[in-house]
C-alpha positions as CSV (number, residue, x, y, z in Angstrom):
1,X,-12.5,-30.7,-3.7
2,X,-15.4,-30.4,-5.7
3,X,-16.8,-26.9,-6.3
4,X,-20.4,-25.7,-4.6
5,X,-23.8,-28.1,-5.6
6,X,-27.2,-27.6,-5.5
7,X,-29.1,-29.8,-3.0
8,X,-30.6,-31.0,-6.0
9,X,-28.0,-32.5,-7.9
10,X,-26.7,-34.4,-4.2
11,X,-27.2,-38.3,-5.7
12,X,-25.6,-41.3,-5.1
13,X,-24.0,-42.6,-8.2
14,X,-22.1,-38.9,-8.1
15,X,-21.2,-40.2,-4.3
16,X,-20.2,-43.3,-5.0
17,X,-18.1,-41.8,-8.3
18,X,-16.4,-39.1,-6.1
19,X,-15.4,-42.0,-3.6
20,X,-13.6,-43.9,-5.7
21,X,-11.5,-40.6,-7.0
22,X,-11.4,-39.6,-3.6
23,X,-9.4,-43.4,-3.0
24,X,-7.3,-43.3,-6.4
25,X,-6.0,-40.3,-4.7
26,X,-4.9,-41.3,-1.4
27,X,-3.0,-44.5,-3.2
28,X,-1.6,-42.0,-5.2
29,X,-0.5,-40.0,-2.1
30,X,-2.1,-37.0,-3.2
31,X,-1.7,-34.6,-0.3
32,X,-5.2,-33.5,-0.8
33,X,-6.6,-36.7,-0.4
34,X,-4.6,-37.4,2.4
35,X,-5.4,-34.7,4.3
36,X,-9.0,-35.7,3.5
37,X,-8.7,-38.8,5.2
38,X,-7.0,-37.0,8.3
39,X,-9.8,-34.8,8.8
40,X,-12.3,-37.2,9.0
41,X,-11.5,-41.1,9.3
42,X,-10.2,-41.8,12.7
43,X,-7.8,-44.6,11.7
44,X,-5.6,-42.7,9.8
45,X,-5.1,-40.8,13.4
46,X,-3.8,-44.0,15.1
47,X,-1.9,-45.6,12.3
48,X,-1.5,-43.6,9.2
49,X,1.6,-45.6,7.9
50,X,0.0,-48.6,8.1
51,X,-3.5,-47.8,7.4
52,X,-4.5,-49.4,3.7
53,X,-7.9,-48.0,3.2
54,X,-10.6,-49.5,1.2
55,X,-13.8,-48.1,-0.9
56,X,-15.5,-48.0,2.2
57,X,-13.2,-45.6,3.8
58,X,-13.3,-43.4,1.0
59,X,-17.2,-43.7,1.4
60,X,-17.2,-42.9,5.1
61,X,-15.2,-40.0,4.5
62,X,-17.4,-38.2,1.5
63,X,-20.4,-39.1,4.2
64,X,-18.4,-37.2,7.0
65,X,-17.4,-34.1,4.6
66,X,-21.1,-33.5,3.7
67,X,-22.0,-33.6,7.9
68,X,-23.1,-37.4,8.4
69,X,-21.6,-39.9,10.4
70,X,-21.6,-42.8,8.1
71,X,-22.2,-43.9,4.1
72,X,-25.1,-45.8,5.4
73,X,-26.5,-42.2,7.0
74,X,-25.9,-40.1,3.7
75,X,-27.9,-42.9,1.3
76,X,-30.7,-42.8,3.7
77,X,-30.3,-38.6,3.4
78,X,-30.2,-38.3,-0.7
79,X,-32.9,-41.3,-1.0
80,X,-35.6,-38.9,1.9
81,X,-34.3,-35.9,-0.7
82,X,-35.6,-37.8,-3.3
83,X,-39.1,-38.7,-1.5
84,X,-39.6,-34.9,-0.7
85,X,-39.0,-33.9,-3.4
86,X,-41.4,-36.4,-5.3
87,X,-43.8,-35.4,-2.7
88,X,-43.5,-32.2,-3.3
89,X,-43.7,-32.3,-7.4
90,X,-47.2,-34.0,-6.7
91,X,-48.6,-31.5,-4.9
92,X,-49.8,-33.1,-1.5
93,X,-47.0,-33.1,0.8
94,X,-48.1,-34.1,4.6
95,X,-48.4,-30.6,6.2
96,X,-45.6,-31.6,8.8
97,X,-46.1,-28.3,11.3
98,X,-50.3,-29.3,11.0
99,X,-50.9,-31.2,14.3
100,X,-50.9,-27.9,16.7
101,X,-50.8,-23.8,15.9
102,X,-47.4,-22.8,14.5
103,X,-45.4,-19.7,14.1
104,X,-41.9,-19.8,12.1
105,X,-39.8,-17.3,13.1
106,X,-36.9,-16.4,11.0
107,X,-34.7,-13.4,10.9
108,X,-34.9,-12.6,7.3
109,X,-38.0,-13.8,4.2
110,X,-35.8,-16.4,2.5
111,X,-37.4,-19.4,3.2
112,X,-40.8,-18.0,3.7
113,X,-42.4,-19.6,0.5
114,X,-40.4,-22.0,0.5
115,X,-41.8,-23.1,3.2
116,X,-45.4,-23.2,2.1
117,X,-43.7,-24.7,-1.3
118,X,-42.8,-27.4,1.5
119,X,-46.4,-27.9,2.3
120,X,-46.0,-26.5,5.8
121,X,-49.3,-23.9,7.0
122,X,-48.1,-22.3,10.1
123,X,-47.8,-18.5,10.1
124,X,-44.7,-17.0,9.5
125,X,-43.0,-14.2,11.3
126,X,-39.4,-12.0,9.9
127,X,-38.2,-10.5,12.4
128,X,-35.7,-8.3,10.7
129,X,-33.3,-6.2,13.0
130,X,-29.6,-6.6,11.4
131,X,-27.7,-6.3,15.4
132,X,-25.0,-7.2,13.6
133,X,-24.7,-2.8,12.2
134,X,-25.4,-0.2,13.7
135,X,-26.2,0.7,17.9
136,X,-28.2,-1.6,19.8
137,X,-28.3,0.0,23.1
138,X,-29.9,-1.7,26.4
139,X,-33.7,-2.1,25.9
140,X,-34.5,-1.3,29.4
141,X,-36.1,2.0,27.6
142,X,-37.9,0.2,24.6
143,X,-39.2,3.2,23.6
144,X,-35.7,5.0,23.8
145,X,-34.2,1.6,22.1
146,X,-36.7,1.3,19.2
147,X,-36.3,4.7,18.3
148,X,-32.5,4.4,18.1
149,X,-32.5,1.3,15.6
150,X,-35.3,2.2,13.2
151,X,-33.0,5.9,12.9
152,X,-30.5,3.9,12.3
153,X,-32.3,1.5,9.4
154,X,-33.8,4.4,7.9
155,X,-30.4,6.3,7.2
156,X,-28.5,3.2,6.4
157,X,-30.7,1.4,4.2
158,X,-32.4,4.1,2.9
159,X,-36.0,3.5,4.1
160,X,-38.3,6.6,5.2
161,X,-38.0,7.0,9.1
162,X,-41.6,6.5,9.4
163,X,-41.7,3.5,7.4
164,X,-38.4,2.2,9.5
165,X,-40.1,2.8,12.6
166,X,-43.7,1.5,11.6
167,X,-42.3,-2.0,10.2
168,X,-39.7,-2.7,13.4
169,X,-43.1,-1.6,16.0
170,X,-44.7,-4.8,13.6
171,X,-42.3,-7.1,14.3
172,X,-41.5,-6.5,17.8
173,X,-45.1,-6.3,18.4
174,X,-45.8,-9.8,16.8
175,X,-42.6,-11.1,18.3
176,X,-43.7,-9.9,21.9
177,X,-47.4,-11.5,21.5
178,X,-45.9,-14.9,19.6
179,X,-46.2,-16.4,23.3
180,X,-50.0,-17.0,22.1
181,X,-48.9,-19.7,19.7
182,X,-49.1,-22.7,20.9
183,X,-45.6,-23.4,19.1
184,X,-42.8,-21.5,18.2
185,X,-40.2,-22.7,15.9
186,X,-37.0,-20.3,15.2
187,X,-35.2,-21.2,12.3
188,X,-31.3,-19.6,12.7
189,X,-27.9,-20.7,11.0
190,X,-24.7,-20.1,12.4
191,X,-23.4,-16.5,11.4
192,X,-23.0,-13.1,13.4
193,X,-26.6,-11.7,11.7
194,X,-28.4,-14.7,12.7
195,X,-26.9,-15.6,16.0
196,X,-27.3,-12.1,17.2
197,X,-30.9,-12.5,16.7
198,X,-31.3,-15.3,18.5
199,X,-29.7,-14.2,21.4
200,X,-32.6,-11.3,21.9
201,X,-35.3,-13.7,20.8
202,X,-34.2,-16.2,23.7
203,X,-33.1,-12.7,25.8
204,X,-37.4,-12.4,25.0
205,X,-38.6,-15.4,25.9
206,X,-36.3,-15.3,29.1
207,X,-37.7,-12.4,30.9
208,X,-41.5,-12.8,29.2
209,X,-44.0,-15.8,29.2
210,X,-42.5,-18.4,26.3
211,X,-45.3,-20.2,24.4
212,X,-46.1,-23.7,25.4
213,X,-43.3,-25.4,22.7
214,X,-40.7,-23.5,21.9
215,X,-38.2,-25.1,19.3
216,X,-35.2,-24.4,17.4
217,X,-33.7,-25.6,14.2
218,X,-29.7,-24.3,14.2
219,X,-27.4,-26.2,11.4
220,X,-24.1,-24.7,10.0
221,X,-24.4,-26.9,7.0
222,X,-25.8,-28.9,4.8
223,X,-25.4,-32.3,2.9
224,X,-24.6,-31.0,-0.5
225,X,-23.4,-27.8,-0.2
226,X,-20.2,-27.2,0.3
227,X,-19.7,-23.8,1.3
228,X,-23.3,-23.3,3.3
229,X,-23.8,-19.5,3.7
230,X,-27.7,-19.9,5.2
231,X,-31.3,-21.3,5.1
232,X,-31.9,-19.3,2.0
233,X,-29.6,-21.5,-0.5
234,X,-32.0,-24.6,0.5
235,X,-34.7,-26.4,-1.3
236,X,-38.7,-27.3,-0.2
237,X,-37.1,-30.9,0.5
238,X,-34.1,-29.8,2.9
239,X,-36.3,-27.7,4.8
240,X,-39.0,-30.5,5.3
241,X,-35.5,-32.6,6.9
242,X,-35.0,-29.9,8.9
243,X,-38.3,-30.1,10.7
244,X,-36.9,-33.2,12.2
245,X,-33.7,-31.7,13.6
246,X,-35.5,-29.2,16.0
247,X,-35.4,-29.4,19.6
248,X,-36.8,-27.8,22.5
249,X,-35.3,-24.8,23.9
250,X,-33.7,-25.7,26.9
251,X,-33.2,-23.0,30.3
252,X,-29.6,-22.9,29.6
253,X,-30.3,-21.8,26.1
254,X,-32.3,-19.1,27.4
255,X,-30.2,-18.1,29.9
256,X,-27.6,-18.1,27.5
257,X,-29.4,-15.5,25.0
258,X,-30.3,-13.6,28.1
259,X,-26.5,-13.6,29.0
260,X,-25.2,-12.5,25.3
261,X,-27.9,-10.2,24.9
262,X,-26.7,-8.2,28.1
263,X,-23.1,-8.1,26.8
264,X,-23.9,-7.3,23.4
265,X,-25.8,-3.8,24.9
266,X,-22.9,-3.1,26.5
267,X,-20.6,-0.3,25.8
268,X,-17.7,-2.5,26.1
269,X,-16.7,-5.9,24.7
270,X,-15.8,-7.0,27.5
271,X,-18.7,-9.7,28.7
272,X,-18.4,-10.7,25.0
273,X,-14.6,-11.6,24.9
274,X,-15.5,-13.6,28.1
275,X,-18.2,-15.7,26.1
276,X,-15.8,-16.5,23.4
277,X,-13.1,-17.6,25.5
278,X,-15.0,-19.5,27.6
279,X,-17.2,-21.3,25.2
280,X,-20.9,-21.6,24.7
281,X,-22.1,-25.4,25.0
282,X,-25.6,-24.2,25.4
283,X,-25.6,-23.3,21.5
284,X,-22.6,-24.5,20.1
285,X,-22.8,-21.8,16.9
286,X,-23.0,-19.0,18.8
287,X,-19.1,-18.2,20.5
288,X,-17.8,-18.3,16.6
289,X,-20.4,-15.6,15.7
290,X,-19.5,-13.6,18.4
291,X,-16.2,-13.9,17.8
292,X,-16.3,-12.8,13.8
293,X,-18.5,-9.9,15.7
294,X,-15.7,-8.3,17.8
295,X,-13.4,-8.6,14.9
296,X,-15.7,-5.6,13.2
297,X,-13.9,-3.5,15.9
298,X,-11.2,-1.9,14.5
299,X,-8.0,-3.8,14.5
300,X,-4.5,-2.6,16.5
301,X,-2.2,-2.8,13.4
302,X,-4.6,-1.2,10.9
303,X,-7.7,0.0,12.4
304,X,-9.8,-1.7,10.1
305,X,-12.9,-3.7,11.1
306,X,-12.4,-7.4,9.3
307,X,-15.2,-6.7,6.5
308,X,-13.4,-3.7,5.8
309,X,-10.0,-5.3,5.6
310,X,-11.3,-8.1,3.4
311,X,-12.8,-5.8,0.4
312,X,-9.8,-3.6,0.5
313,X,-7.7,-6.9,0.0
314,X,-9.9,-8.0,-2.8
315,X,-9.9,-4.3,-4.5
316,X,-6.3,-4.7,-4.2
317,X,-6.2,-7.8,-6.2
318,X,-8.2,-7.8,-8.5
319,X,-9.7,-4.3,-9.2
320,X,-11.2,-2.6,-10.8
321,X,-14.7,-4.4,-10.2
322,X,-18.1,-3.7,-9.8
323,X,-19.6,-3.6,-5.9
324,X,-21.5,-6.6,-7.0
325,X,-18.4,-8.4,-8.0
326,X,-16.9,-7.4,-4.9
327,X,-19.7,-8.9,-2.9
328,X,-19.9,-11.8,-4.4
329,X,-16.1,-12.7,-3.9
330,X,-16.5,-11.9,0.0
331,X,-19.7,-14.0,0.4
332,X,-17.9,-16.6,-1.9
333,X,-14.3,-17.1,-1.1
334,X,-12.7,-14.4,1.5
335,X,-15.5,-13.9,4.6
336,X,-15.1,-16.6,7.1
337,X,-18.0,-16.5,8.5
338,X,-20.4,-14.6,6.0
339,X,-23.3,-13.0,7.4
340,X,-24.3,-9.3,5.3
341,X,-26.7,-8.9,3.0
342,X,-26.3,-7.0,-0.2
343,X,-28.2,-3.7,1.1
344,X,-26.2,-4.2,4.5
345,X,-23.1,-4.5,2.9
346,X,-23.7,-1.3,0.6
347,X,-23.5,0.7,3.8
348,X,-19.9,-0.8,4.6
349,X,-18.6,-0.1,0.9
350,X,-20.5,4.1,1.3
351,X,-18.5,4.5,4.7
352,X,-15.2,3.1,2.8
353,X,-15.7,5.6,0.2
354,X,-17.3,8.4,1.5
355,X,-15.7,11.8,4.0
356,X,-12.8,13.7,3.4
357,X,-10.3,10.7,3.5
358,X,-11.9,7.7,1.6
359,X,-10.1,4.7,0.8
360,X,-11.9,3.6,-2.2
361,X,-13.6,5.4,-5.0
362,X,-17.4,4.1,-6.1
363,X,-17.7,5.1,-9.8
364,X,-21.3,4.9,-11.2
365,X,-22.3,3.4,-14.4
366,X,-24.1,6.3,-16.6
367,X,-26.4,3.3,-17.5
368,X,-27.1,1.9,-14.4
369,X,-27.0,3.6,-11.5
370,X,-27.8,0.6,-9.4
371,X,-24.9,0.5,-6.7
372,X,-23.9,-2.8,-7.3
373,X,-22.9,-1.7,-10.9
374,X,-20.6,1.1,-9.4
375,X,-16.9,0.8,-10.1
376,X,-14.4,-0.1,-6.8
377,X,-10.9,1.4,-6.2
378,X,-8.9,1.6,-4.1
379,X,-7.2,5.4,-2.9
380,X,-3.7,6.2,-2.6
381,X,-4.7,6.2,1.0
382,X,-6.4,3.2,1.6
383,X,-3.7,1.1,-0.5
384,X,-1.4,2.7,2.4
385,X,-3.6,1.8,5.1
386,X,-4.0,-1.6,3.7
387,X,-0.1,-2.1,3.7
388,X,0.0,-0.6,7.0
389,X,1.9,2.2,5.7
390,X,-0.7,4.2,7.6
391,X,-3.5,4.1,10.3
392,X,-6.9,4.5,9.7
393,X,-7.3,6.1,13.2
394,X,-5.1,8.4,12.9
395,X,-5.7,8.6,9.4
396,X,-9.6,9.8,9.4
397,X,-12.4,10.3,11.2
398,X,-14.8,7.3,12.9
399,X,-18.1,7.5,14.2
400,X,-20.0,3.9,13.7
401,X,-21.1,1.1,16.5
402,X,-20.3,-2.5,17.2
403,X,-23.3,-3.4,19.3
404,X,-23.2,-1.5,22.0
405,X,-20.2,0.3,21.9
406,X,-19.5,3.5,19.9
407,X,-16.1,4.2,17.9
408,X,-15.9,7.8,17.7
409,X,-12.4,9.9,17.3
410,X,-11.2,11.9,19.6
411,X,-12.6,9.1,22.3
412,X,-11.1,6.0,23.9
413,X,-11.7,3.5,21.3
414,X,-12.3,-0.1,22.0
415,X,-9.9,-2.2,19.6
416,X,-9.5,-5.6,18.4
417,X,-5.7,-7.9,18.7
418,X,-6.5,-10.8,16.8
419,X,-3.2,-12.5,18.0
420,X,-4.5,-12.2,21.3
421,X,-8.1,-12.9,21.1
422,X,-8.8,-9.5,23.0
423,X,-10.5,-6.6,22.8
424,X,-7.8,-3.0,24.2
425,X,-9.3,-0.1,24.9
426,X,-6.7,2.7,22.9
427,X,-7.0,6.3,23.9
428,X,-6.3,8.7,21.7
429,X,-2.5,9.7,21.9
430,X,-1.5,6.1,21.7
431,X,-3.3,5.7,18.0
């Protein structure tokens, strides 16, 4: 397969290039190519030994690995890219969001001016809560609630409590009066920080009044890119596609965040396993993201939380490396579903490395200081742990949350069996 492309450099003559490779191949029996055309051209399904495909095979599937349904589809998608972007070099593109008051509401700034870059003039809203770290109690007490998570921001993140608490009041006090918009977009992708957001955004609109069009733009890739990690790797151009993809919420979609919302305040992971297992048609992306959620709980064999488990494994092979390196070869290659952000995943490496039992040593570059420059190893004891030579339960100390629910030693502790799908609740004498 080819490696990652910028939207930008998505044409046709490299389509129609790849194509024919992608057929040489599959006469050639090359088991990539074959397994190409299993993934995504039904007729090698019915009648692979016989099947004898021809250029426009290979073409259908390159349109189907890029998220289109046809060759015809993905010409039509890089010429529009081309428009846009001409559009958007000339510097008038049609204000697409200018027909009726607009808010865009995104969990994060990354595509904020992009977005006026795209020509659009609606007001923009970041509602930035990371659910995916830290508690997130009920919010029955809002007060109680808001207090809890801006601690939480301001110890993890480093951000002076009054600052934390000031900024998350802003946003929760723009999100709760956003019903005065006549629309509402919410722009989301498909990973645990995003998902989680737009559960308590729809949670929101379910129990308040919802503004007159509420709309929501949810992809889990894009033409072009190969591995699609969020909004933020896309161009003015993609986003101005993207306007056309977005639908109306639906009850059941509210319903739904309402539903997740409730389990994810929970102090057990029970109402969440239920979710995964059962599906959620309503929004398609959301039961995967819950899923790589409960597999932060600590795991039976190991008691590692997956993020955990993954930088180990790369420290063990290929340290030493930088926390920056680190990162980037989880966001890259290993995380299956990526979702932190450097500053959030900073806090995982500190936890990893810090107390009286750490499993990895964070070495600081006289130089720079800058964490991301800091040198990753792994400890005797976290090698061990990693090789499940020990248990990092028994091991250590724990005292972090998964949502709702709080690991702490010396308590029951809610656990994750990946071969099972389940979450077990361990007590202490069976660690």
């Amino acid at each position: 397969m080819a490696t990652d492309r910028p939207v930008e450099q998505l044409n046709l003559a490299q389509q129609r290039k790849r194509a024919k490779a992608l057929l040489k191949r599959y006469q050639n029996a090359e088991a990539e190519a074959l397994q190409r055309f299993q993934k995504h051209h039904p007729q090698t399904k019915k009648q692979q030994a016989a099947f004898r495909p021809r250029l426009s095979d290979a073409q259908w599937v390159i349109a189907r690995e890029q998220g289109l349904p046809s060759w015809p589809k993905l010409k039509a998608h890089i010429e529009r890219m081309a428009l846009e972007r001409q559009e958007i070099a000339a510097g008038n593109p049609v204000a697409l969001d200018a027909d009726i008051p607009t808010l865009h509401l995104r969990c994060g700034s990354d595509i904020q001016q992009r977005l006026k870059t795209a020509g659009f003039v609606g007001d923009f809203l970041a509602f930035v809560d990371p659910y995916c770290q830290g508690p997130v109690p009920s919010d029955a007490d809002f007060s109680a609630f808001l207090a809890q998570r801006s601690a939480f921001i301001a110890r993890a993140y480093g951000i002076a409590p009054h600052d934390a608490h000031q900024r998350l009041i802003r946003e929760y006090d723009r999100l709760h009066n956003s019903a005065s918009y006549p629309r509402v977009v919410l722009w989301f992708e498909h990973d645990a920080y995003d998902q989680l957001t737009l559960a308590h955004v729809l949670h929101h609109y379910g129990q308040t009044q919802a503004p007159q069009s509420l709309e929501l733009i949810c992809i889990q890739q894009f033409p072009g890119i190969e591995r699609f990690v969020g909004l933020g790797q896309l161009s003015p151009e993609s986003l101005r596609l993207l306007w056309e993809t977005r639908q109306s919420i639906t009850p059941a979609q509210l319903r739904l965040g309402q539903r997740v919302w409730q389990a994810l305040t929970t102090p057990s992971p029970t109402a969440l396993v239920n979710l995964v297992q059962t599906g959620t048609p309503a929004i398609p992306t959301m039961a995967p993201a819950l899923r790589r959620h409960l597999q932060e709980l600590p795991w039976l064999e190991d008691g590692l939380g997956l993020t955990e488990r993954l930088t180990l494994e790369i420290l063990a092979d290929l340290a030493p490396l930088t926390a920056g390196r680190v990162f980037g070869e989880l966001t890259g290659h290993r995380e299956p579903l990526p979702y932190l952000g450097d500053t959030m995943y900073w806090r995982v490496l500190q936890e990893l490395s810090q107390g009286p039992h750490p499993l990895m040593t964070a070495v600081a570059d006289p130089e720079n200081p800058a964490w991301y420059r800091r040198s990753l190893r792994l400890t005797p004891l976290g090698r061990a742990i990693l090789n499940r030579q020990a248990h990092r339960l028994v091991a250590g100390a724990i005292d972090r949350w998964v949502g709702g629910i709080q690991l702490r030693s010396g308590a029951p502790i809610w656990c994750w069996d990946e071969a099972h799908h389940q979450a077990l609740l361990v007590p202490p004498n069976e660690r």
